[in-house]
N, C-alpha and C positions, 0 to 999 in steps of 0.2 A: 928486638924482643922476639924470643918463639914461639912459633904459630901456636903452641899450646898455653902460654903464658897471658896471648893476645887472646883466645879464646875465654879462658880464666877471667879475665879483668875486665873485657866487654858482654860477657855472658854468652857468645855465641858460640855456636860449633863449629868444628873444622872446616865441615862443608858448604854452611855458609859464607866464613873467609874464601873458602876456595873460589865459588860462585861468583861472588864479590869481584873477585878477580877477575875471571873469567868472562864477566859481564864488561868487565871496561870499570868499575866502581873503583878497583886500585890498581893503580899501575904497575906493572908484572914487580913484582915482589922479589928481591934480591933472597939468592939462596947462599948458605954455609953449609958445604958436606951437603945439596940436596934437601935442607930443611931451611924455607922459607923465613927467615930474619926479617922483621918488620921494623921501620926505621919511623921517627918522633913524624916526617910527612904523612906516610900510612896511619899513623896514629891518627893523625890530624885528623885524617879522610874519616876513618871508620866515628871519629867523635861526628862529624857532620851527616855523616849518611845515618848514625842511629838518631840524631838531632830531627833531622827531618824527616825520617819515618814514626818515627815517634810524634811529629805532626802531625804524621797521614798523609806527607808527600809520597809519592809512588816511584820503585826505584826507575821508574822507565822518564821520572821528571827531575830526579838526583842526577841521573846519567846524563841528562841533556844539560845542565847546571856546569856539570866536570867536563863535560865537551865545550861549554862554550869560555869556561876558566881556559880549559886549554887555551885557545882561541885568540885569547890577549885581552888588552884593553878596550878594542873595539867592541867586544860583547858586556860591557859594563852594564849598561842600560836592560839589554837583555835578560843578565843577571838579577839585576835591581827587579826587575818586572815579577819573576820567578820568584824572588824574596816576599814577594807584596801578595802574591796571589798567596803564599803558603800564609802568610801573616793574617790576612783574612779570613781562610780556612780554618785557621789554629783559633783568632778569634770568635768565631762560629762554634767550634768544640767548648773552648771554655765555655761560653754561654748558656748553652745546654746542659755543661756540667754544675754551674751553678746555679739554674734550673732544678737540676733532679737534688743537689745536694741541699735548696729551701724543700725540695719535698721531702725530702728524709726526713729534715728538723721537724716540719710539721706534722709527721707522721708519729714524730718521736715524743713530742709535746702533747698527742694526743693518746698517744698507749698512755705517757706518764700518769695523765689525767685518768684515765681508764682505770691504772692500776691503782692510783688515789680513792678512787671510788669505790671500787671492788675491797679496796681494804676496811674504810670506812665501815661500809653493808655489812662487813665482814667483824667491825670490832677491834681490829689492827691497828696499831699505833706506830707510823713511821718511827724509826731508831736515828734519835738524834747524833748528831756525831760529835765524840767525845765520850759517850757513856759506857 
């Protein structure tokens, strides 16, 4: 796939693939004519490095992840450690988003209320549905 088509379907820009690269994140990127061909591996990668930035892993803790993948099966454990620490983290975000998303509801339950009232004072008749 081409860097522009990869760009397209992951939502990033060129010079973040680039970066990516560059960083160690993808393995030097096979070229045709000069234009970087991304192959179903590199897909893999960039599906996992938005995975886990999208946790809030840092690319500086992906990168030590794809080093110690390199690595072999000796870094299994290492890896697993790495998964646990993000798994935690991520469960720590949910939580606060579920958190703010009860106070939304009760914020919203309480305008509703509010505007019940105000219509009431007001002589307004909610509009039943169907009429």
């Amino acid at each position: 796939m081409k860097i522009n088509e990869v760009s397209k379907k992951y939502n990033l820009s060129l010079s973040t693939l680039r970066y990516y690269e560059k960083i160690g994140l993808l393995d030097y990127v096979e070229r045709v004519s000069g234009i970087r061909n991304y192959s179903e591996e590199d897909l893999s990668r960039i599906d996992f490095i938005l995975c886990m930035k999208g946790s809030g892993m840092s690319l500086e803790s992906i990168k030590r992840y794809f080093d110690l993948y390199e690595e072999g099966e000796e870094t299994l454990e290492d890896r697993l450690e790495l998964l646990k620490v993000q798994e935690t983290e991520t469960i720590k975000q949910l939580e606060k988003l579920q958190a703010t998303l009860e106070y939304i509801h009760y914020k919203m339950k309480l305008t509703e209320g509010n505007i019940e009232k105000r219509d009431k004072k007001n002589g307004r008749v909610k509009a039943s549905v169907g009429n």
